[in-house]
C-alpha positions, -999 to +999 in steps of 0.1 A: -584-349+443-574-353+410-564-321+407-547-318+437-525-347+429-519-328+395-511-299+411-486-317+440-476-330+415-449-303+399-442-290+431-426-320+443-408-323+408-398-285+413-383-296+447-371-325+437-351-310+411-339-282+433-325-301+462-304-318+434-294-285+416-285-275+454-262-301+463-247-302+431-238-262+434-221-275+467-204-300+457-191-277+426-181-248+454-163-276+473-149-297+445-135-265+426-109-250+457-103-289+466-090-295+429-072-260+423-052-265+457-042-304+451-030-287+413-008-257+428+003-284+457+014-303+428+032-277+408+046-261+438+060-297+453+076-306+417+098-271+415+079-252+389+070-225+415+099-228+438+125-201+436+157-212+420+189-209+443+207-180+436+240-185+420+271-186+444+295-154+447+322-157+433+348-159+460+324-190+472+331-205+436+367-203+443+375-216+477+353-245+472+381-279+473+391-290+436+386-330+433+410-347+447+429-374+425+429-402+449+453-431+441+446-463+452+461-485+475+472-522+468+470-542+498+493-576+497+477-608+512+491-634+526+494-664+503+467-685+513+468-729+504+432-748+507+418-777+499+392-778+472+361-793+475+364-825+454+351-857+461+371-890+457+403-868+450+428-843+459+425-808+452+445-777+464+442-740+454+476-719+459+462-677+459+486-650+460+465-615+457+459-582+467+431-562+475+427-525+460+414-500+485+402-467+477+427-445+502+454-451+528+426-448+553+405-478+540+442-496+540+447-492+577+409-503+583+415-535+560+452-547+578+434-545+609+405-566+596+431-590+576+425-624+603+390-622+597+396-616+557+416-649+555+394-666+572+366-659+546+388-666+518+400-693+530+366-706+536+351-698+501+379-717+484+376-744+504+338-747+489+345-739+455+350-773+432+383-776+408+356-774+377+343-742+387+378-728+388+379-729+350+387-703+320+381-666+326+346-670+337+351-688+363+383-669+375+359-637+376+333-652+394+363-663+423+368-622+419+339-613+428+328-630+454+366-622+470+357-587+468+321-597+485+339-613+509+365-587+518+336-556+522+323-575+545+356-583+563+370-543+559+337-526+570+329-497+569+361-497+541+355-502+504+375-526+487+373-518+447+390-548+431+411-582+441+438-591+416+456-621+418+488-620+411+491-659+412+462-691+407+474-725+412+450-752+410+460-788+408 
């Protein structure tokens, strides 16, 4: 018995390590296609292997539209008085401004937009205290939240810039 337990021995040791040796060559065969696919994927997917776009004729090159140098539009709003918000006193802003707009069509889209613009101007200053009205910071925060204010007012038109042509606090 002795010796058959030495001899079943190796055998099962030569299986065992074969069934090992086999499943590892599959894995390998599997693994190898798996990883050389997800690497051309890759390349092709960043533009390595992707033709390049052939250059345009030349009688494309030339009709194509040359920029356009758009001018912008100045808007005038309407001067607009409100009461500050300041406890135990009286406070008034006095704002005469306009509103830059990138072309005559975003004008046209802000006029018709200009009730509901003064309304959340008016608003805002009416929430905004005397001491944060004060030097040039606080004059550019009051600009940008006006031009906050009036994209939201002028939708879907773009309002670049508010400038004030007059700030009276007192």
């Amino acid at each position: 018995m002795a010796a058959a337990k030495g001899e079943e021995a190796p055998t099962e040791a030569g299986e065992g390590e074969a069934k090992p040796n086999g499943s590892k060559k599959k894995l390998i065969l599997l693994a190898v296609p798996l990883l050389l696919g997800g690497i051309g994927a890759g390349v092709w997917f960043s533009g390595i292997l992707s033709p390049a776009p052939p250059p345009p004729p030349a009688a494309e090159a030339a009709a194509e539209p040359q920029p356009v140098n758009r001018q912008p539009v100045f808007v005038t709003m309407p001067d607009i008085t409100a009461n500050l918000n300041a406890p135990g006193r009286r406070a008034f802003i006095r704002l005469k401004s306009q509103v830059e707009v990138a072309g005559p069509a975003d004008a046209a889209a802000l006029q018709a937009a200009m009730p509901r613009l003064v309304d959340l101007f008016t608003t805002y200053l009416r929430e905004i205290r005397p001491e944060e009205l004060r030097g040039s910071a606080g004059t550019h925060r009051l600009r940008e939240e006006l031009i906050a204010r009036a994209n939201i007012a002028a939708a879907p038109a773009r309002v670049t810039d508010v400038l004030f042509t007059e700030i009276l606090v007192q």
